[in-house]
Backbone of each chain as nested JSON, in Angstrom:
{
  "chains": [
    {"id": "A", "residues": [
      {"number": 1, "name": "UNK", "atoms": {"N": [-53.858, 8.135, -227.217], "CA": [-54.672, 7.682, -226.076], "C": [-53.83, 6.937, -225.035]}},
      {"number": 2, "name": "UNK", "atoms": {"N": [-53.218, 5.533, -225.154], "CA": [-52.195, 5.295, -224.775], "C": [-51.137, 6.123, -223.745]}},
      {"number": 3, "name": "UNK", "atoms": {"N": [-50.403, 7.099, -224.694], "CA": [-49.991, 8.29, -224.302], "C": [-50.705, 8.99, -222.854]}},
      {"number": 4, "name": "UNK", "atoms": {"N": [-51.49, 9.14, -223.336], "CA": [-52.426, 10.047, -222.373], "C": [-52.64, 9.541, -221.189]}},
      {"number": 5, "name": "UNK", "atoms": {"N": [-53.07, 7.971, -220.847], "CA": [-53.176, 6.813, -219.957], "C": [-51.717, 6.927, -219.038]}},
      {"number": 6, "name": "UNK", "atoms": {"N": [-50.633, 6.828, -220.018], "CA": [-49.371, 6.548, -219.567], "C": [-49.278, 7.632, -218.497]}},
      {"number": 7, "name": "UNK", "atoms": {"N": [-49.133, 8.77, -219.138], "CA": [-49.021, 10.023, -218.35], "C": [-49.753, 10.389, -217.096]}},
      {"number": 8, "name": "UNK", "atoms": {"N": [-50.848, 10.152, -217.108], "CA": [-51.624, 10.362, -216.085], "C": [-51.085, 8.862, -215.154]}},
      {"number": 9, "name": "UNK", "atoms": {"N": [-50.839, 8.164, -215.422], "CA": [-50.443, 7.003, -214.667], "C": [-49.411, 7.928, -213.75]}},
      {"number": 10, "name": "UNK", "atoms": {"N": [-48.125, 7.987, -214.435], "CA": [-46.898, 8.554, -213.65], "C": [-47.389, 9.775, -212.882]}},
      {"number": 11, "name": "UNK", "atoms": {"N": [-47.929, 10.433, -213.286], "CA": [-48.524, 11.697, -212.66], "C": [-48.866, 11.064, -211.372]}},
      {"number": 12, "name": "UNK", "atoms": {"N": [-50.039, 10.505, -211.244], "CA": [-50.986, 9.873, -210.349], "C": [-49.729, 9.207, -209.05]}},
      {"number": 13, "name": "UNK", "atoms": {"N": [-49.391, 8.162, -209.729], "CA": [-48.25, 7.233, -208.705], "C": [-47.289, 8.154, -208.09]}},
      {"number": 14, "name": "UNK", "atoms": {"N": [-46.338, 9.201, -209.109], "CA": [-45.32, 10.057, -208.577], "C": [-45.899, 11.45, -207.495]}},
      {"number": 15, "name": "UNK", "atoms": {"N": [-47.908, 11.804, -207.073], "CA": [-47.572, 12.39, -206.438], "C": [-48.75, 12.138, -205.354]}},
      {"number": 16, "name": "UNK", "atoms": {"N": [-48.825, 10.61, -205.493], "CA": [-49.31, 10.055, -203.875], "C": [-48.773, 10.331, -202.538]}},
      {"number": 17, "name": "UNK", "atoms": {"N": [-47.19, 10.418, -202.52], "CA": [-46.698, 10.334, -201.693], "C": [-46.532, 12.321, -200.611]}},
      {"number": 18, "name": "UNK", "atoms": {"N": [-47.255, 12.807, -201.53], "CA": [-47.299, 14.036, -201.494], "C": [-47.802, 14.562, -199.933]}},
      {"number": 19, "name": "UNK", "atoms": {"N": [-49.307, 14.071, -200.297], "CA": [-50.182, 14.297, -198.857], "C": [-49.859, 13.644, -197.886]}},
      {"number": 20, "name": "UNK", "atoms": {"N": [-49.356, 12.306, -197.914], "CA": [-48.571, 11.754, -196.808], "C": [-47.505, 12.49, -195.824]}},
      {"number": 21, "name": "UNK", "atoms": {"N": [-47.123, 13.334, -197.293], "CA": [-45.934, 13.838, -196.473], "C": [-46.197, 15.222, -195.637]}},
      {"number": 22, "name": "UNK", "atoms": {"N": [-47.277, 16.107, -196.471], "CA": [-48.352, 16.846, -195.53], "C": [-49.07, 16.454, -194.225]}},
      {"number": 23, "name": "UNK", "atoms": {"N": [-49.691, 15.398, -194.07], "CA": [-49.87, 15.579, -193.273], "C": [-48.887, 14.88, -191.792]}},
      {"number": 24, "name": "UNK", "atoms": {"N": [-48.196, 14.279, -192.506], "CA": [-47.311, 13.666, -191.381], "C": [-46.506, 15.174, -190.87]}},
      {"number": 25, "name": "UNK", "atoms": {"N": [-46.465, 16.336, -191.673], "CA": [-45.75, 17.576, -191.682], "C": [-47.009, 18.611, -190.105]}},
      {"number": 26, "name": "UNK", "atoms": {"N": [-47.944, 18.241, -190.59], "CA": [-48.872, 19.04, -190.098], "C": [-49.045, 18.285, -188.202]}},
      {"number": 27, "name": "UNK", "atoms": {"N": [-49.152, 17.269, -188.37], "CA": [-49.9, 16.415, -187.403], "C": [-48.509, 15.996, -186.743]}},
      {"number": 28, "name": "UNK", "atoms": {"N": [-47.387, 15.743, -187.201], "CA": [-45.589, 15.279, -186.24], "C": [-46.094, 14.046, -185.656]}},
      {"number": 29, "name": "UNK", "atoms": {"N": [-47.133, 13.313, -186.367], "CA": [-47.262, 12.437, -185.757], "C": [-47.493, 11.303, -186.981]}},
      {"number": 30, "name": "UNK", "atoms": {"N": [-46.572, 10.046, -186.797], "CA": [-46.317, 8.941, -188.213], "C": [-46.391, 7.848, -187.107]}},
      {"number": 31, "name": "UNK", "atoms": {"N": [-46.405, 7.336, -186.078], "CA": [-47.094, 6.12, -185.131], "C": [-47.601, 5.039, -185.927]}},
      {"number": 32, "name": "UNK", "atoms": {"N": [-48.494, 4.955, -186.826], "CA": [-49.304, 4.71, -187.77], "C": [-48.837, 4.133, -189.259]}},
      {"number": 33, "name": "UNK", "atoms": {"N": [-47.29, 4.727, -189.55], "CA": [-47.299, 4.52, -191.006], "C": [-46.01, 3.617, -191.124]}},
      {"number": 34, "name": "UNK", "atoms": {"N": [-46.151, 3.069, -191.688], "CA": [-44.987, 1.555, -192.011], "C": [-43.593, 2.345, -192.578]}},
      {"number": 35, "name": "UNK", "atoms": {"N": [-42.86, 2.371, -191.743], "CA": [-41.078, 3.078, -191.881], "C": [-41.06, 2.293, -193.161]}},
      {"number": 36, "name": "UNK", "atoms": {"N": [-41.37, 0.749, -193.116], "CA": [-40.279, -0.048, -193.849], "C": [-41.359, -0.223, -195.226]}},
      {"number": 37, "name": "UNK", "atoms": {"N": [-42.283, 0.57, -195.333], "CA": [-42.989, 0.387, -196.343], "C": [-42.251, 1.849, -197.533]}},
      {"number": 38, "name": "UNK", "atoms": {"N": [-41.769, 2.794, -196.558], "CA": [-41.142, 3.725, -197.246], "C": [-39.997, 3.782, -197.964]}},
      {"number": 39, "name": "UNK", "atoms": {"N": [-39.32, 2.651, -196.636], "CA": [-37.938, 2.179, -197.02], "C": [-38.107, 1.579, -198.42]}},
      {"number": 40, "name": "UNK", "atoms": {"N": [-38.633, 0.434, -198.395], "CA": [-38.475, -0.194, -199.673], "C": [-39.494, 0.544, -201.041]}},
      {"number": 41, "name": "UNK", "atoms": {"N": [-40.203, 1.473, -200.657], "CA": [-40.743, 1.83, -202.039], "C": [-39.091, 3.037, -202.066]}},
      {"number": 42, "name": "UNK", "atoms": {"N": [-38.401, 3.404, -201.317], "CA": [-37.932, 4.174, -201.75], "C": [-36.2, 3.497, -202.706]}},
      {"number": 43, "name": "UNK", "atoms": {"N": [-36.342, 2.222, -201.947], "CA": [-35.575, 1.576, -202.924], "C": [-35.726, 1.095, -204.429]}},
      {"number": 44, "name": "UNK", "atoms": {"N": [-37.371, 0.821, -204.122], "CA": [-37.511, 0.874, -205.933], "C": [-37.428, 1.737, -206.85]}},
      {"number": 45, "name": "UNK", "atoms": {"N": [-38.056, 3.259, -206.318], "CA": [-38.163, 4.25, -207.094], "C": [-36.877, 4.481, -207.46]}},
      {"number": 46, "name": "UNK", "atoms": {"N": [-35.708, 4.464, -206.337], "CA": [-33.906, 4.848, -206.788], "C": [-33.511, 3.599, -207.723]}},
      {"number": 47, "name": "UNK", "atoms": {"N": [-34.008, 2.345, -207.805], "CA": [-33.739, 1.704, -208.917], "C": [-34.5, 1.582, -210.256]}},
      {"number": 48, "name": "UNK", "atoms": {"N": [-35.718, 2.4, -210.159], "CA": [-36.419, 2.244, -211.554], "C": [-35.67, 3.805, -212.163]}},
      {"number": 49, "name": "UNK", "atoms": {"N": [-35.05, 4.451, -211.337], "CA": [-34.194, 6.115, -211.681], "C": [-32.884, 5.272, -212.374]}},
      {"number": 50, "name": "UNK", "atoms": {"N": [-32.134, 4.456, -211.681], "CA": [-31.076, 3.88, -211.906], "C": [-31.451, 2.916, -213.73]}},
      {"number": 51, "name": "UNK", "atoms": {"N": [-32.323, 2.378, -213.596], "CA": [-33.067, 1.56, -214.89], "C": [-33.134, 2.772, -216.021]}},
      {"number": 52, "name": "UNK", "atoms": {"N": [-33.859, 4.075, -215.629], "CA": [-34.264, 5.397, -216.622], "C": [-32.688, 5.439, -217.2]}},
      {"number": 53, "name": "UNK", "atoms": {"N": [-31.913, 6.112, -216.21], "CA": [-30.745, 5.873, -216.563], "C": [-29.904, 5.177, -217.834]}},
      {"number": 54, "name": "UNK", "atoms": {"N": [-29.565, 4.076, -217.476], "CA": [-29.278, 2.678, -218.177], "C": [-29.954, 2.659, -219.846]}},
      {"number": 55, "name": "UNK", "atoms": {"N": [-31.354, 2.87, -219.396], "CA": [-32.269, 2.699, -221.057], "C": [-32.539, 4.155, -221.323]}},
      {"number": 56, "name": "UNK", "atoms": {"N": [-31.727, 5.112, -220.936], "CA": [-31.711, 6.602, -221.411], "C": [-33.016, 7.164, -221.761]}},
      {"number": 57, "name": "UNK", "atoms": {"N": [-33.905, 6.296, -220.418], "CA": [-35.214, 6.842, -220.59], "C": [-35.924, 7.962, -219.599]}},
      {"number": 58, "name": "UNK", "atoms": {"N": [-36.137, 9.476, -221.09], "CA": [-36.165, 10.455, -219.594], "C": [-37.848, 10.782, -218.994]}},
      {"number": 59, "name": "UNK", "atoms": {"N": [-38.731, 10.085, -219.047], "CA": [-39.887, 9.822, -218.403], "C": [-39.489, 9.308, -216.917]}},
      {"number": 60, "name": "UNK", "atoms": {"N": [-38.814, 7.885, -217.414], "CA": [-38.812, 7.08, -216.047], "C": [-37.464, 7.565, -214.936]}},
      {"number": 61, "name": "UNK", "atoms": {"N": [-36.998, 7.969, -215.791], "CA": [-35.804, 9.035, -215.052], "C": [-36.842, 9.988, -213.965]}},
      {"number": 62, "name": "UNK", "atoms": {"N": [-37.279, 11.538, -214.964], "CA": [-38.256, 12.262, -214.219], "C": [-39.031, 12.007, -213.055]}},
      {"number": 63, "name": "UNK", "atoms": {"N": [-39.901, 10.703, -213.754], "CA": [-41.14, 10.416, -212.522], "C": [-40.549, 9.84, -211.508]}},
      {"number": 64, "name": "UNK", "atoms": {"N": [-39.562, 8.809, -211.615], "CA": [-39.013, 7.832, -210.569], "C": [-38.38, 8.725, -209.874]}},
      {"number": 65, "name": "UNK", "atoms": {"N": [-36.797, 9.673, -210.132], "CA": [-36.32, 10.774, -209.729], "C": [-36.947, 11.606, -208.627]}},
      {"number": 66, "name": "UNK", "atoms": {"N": [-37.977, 12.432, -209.096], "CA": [-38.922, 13.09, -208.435], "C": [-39.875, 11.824, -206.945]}},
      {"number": 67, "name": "UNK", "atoms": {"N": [-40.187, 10.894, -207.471], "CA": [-40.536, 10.074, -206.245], "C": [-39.34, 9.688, -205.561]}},
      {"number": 68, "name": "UNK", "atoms": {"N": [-37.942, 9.573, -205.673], "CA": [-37.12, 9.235, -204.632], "C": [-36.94, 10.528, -204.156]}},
      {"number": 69, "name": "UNK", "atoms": {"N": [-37.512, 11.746, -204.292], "CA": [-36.902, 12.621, -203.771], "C": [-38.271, 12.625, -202.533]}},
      {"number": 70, "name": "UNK", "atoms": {"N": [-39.213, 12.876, -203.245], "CA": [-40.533, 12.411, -202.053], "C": [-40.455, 11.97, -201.095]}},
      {"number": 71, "name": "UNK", "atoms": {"N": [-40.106, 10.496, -201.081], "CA": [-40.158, 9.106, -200.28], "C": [-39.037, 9.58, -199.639]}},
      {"number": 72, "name": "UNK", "atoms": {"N": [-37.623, 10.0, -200.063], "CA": [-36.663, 9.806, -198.785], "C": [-37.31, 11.225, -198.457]}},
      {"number": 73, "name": "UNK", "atoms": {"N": [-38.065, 12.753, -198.607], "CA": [-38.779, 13.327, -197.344], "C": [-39.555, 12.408, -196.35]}},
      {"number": 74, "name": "UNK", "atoms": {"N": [-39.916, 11.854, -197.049], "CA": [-41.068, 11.223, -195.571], "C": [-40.351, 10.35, -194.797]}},
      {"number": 75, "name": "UNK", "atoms": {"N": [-39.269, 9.447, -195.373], "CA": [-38.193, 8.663, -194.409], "C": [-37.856, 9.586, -193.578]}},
      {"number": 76, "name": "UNK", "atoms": {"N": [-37.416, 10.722, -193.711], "CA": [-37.075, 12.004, -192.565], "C": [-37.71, 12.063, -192.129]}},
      {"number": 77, "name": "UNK", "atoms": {"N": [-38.904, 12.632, -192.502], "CA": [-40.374, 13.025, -191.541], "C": [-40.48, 11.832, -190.662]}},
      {"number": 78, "name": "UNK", "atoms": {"N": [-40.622, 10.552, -190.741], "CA": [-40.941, 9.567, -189.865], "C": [-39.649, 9.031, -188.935]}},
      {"number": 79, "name": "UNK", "atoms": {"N": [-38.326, 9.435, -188.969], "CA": [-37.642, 9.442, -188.503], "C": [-37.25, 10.583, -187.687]}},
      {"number": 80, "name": "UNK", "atoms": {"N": [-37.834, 11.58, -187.974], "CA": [-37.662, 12.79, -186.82], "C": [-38.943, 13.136, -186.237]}},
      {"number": 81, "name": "UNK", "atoms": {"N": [-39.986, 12.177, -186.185], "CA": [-41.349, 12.514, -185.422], "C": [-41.507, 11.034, -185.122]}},
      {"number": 82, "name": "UNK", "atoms": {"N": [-41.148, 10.137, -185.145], "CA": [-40.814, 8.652, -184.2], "C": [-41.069, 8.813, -182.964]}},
      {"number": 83, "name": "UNK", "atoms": {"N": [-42.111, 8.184, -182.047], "CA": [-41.782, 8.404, -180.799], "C": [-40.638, 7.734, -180.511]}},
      {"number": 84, "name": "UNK", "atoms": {"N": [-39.444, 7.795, -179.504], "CA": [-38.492, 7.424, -178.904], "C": [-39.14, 5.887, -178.074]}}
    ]},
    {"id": "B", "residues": [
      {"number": 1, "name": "UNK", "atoms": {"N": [-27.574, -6.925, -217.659], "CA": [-28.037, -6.371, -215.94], "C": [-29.529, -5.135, -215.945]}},
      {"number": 2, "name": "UNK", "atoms": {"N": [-29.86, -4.561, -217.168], "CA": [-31.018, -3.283, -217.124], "C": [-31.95, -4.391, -216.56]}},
      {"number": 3, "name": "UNK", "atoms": {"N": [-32.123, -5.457, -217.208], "CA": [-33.265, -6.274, -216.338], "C": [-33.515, -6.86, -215.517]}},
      {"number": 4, "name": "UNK", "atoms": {"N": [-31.991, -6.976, -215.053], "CA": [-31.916, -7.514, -213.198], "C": [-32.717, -6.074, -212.504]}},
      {"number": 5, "name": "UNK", "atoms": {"N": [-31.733, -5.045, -212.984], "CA": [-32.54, -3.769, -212.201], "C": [-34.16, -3.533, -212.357]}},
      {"number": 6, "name": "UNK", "atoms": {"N": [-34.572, -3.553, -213.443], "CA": [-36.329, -3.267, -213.833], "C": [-36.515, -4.225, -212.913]}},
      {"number": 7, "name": "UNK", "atoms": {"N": [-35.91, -5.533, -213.068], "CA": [-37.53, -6.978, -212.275], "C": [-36.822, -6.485, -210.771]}},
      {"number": 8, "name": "UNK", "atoms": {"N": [-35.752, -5.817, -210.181], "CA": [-36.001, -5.572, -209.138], "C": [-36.876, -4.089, -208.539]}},
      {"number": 9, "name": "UNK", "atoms": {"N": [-36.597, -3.48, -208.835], "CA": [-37.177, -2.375, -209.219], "C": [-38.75, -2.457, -209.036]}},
      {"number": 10, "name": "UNK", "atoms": {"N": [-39.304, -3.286, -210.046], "CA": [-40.967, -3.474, -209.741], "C": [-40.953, -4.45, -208.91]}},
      {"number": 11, "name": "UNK", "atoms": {"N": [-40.146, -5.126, -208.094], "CA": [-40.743, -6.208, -206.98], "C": [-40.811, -5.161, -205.867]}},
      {"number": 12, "name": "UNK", "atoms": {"N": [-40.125, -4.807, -205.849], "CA": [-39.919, -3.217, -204.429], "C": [-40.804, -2.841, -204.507]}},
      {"number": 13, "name": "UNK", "atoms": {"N": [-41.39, -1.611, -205.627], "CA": [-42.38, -0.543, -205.499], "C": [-43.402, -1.709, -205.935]}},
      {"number": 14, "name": "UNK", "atoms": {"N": [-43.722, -3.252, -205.649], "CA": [-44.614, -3.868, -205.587], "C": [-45.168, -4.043, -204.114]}},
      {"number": 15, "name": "UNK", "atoms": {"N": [-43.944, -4.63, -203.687], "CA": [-44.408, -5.355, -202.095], "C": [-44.1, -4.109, -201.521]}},
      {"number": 16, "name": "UNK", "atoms": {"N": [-43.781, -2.925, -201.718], "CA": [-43.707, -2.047, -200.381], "C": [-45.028, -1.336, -199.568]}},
      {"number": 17, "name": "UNK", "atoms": {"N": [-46.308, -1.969, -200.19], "CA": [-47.629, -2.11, -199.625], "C": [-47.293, -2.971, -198.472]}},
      {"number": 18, "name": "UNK", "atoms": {"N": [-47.062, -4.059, -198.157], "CA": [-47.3, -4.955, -198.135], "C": [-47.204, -5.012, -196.259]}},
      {"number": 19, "name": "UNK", "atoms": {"N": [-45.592, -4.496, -195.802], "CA": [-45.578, -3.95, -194.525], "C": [-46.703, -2.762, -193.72]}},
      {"number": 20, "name": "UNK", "atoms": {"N": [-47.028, -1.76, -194.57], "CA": [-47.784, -1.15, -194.422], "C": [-49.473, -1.767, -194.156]}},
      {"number": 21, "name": "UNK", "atoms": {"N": [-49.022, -2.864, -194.829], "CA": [-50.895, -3.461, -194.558], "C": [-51.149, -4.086, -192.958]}},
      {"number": 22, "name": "UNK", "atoms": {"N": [-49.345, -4.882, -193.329], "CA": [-49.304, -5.634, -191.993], "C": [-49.22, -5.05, -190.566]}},
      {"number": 23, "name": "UNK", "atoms": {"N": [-49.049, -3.579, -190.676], "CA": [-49.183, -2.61, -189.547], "C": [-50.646, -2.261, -189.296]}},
      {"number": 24, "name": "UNK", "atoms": {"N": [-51.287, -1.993, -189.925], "CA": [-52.397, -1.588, -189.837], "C": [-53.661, -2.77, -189.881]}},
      {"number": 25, "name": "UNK", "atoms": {"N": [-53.328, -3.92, -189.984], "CA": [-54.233, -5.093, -189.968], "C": [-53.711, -5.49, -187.864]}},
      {"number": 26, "name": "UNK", "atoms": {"N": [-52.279, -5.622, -187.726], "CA": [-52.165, -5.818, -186.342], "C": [-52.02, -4.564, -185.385]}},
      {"number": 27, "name": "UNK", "atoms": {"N": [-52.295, -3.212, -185.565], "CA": [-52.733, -2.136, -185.201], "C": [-53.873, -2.183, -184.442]}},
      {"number": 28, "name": "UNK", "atoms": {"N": [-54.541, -1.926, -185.926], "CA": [-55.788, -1.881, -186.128], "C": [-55.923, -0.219, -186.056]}},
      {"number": 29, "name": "UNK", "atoms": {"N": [-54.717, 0.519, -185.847], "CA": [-54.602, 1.964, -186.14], "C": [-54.472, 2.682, -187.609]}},
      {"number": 30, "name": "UNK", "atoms": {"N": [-54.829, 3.529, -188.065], "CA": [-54.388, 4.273, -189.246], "C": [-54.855, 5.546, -189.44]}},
      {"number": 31, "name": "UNK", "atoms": {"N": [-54.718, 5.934, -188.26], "CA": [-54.496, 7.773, -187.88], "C": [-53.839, 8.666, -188.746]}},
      {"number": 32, "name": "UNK", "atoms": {"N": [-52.699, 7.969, -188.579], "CA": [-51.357, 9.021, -189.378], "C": [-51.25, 8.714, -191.047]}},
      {"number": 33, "name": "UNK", "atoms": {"N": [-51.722, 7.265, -191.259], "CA": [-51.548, 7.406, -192.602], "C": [-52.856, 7.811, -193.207]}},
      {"number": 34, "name": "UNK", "atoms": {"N": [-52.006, 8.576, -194.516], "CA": [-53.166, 9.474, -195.314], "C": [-54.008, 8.749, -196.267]}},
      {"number": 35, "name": "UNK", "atoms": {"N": [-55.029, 8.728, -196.199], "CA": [-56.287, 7.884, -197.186], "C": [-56.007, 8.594, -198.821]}},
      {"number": 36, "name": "UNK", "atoms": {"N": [-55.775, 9.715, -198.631], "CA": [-55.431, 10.038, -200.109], "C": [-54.274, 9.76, -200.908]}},
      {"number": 37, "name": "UNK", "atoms": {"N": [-53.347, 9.733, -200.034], "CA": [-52.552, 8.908, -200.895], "C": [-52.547, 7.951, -201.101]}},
      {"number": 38, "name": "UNK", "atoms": {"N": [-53.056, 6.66, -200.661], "CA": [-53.261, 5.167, -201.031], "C": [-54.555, 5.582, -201.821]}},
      {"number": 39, "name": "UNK", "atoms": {"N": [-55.576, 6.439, -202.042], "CA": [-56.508, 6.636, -203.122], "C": [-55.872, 7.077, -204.433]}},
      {"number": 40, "name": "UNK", "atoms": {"N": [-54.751, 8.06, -204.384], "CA": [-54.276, 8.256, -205.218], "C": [-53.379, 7.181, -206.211]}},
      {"number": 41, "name": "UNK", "atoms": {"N": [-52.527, 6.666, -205.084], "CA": [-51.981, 5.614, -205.487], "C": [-52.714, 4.53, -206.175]}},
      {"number": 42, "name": "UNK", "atoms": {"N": [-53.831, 4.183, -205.574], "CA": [-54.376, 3.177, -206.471], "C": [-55.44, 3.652, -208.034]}},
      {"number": 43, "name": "UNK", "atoms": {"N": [-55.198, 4.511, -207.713], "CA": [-55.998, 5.154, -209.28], "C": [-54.649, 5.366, -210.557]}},
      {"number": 44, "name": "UNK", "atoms": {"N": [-53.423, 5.539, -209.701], "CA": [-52.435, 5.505, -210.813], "C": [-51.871, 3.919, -211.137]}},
      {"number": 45, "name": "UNK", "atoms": {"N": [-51.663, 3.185, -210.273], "CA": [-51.5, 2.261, -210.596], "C": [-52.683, 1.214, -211.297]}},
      {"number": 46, "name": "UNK", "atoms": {"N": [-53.707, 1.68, -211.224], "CA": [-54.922, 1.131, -211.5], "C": [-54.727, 1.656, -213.219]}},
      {"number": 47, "name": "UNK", "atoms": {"N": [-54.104, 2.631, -213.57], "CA": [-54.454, 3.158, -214.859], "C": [-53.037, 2.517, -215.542]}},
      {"number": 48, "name": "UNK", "atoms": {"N": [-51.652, 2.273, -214.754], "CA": [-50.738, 1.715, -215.145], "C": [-50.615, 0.292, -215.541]}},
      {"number": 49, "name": "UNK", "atoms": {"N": [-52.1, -0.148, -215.026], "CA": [-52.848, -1.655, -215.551], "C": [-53.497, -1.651, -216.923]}},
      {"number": 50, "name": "UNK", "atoms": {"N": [-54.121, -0.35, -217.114], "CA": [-54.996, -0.198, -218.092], "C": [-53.931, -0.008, -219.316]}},
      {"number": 51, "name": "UNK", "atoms": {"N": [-52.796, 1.059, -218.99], "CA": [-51.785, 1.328, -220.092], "C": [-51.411, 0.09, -220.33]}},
      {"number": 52, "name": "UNK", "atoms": {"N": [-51.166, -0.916, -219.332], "CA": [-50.173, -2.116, -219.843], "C": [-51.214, -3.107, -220.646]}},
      {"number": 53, "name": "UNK", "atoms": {"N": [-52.551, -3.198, -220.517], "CA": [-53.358, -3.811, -221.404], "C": [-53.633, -3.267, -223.077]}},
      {"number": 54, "name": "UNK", "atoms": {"N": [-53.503, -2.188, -222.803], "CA": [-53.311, -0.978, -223.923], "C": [-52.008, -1.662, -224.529]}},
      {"number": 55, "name": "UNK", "atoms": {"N": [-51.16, -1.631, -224.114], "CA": [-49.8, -1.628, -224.977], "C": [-49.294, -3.519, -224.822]}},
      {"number": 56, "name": "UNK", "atoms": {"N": [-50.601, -3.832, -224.405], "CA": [-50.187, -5.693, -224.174], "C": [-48.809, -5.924, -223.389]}},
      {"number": 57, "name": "UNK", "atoms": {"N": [-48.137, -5.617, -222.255], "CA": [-47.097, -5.273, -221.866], "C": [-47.214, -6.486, -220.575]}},
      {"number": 58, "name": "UNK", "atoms": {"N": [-47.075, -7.689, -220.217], "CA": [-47.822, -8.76, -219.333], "C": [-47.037, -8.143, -218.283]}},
      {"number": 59, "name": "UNK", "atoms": {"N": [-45.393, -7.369, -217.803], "CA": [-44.808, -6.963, -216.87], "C": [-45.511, -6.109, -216.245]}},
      {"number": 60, "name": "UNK", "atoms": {"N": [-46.154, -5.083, -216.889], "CA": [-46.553, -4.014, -216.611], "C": [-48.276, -4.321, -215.892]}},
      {"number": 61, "name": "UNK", "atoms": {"N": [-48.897, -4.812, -216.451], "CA": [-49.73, -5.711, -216.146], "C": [-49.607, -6.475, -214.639]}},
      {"number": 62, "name": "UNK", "atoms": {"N": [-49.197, -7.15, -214.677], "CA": [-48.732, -8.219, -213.126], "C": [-48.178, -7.425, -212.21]}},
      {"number": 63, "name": "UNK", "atoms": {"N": [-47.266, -6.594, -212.446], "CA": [-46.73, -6.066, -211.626], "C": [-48.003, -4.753, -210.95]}},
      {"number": 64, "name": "UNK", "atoms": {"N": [-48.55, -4.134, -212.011], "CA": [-49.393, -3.067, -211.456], "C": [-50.568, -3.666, -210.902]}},
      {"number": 65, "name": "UNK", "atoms": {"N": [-50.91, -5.129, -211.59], "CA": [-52.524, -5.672, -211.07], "C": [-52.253, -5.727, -209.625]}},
      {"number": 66, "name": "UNK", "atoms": {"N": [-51.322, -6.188, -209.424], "CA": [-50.566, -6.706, -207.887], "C": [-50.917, -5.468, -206.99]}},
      {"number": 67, "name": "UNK", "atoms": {"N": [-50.296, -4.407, -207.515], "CA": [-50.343, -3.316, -206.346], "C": [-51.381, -2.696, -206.236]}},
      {"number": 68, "name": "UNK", "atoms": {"N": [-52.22, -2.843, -207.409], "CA": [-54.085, -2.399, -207.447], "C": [-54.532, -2.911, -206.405]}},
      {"number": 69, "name": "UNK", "atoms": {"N": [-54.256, -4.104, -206.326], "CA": [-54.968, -4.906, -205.026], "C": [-54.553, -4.897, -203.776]}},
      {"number": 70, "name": "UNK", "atoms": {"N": [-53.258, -4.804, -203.899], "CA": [-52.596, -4.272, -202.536], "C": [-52.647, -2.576, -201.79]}},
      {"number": 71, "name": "UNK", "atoms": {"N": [-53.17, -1.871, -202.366], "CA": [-53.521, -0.541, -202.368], "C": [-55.122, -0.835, -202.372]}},
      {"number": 72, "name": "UNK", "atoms": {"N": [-56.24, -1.309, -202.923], "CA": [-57.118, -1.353, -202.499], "C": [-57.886, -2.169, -201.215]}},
      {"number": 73, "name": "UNK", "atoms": {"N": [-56.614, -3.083, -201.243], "CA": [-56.67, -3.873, -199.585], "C": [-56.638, -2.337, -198.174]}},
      {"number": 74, "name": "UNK", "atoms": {"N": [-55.451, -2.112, -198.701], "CA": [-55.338, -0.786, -197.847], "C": [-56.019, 0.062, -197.41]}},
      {"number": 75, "name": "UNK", "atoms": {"N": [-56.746, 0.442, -198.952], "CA": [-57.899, 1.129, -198.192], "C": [-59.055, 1.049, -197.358]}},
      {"number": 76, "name": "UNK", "atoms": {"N": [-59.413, 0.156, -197.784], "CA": [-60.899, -1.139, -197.481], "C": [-60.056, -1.092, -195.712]}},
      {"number": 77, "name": "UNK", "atoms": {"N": [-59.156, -1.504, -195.198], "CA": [-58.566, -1.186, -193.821], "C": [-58.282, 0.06, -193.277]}},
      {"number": 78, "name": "UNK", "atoms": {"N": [-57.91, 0.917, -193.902], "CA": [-58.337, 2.968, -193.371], "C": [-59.724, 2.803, -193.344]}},
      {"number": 79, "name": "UNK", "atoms": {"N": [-60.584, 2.42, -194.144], "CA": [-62.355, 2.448, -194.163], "C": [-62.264, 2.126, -192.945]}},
      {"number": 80, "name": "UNK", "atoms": {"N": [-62.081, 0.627, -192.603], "CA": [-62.675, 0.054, -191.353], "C": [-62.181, 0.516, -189.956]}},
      {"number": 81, "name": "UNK", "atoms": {"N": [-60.554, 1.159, -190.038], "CA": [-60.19, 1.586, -188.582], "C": [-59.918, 2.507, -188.444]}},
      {"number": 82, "name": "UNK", "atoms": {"N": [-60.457, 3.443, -189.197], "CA": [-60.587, 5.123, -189.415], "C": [-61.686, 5.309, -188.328]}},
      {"number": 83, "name": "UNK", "atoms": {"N": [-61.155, 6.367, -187.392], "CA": [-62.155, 6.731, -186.248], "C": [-62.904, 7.51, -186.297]}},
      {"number": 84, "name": "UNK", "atoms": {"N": [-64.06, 7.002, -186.012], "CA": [-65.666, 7.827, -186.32], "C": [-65.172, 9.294, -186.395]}}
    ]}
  ]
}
């Protein structure tokens, strides 16, 4: 059960960042969404990857991994649809 | 040092709500950002509360209660300045 909780947890958290990145894809327009909120979740996720790492744990490796790959898309996306 | 990295690690993907709120509280815009992913987000982290009560884990716990609330702040503000 536990198990099951856990999983759906990482699931859930690792693919929030998903539709964000849809529709910021669709619409070229991010005016609206906090750069520096991306910035720093994208620093945690590369250090909870860096942590998986370290404690040769391959869950938090996977999920974290896969969200830094997310988060720095949308750092792009909001950096190449920025108004000037 | 694995636990310099973890307690930094969850302070990041803690407070990186946190800019994001503060844009959208002195906005008062939230066009571009997506309601489903801060819904999503808070249902995984909401369950990453439940695992950590499950497994008595007080890190896991504090750190996720934190962003439950900071993700449901969020939304409760897309509710209110989401345009008719």
């Amino acid at each position: 059960m536990e198990e099951i909780i856990g999983i759906l947890a990482g699931v859930f958290t690792t693919v929030a960042a998903v539709p964000q990145i849809f529709r910021a894809w669709k619409t070229k327009k991010v005016d609206d969404v906090s750069p520096k909120m991306f910035l720093v979740l994208t620093i945690g996720v590369l250090l909870w990857t860096l942590y998986g790492i370290m404690k040769q744990d391959a869950p938090i490796i996977i999920t974290n991994g896969i969200s830094t790959l997310l988060n720095i898309t949308m750092l792009v996306l909001i950096l190449k649809f920025k108004k000037k």
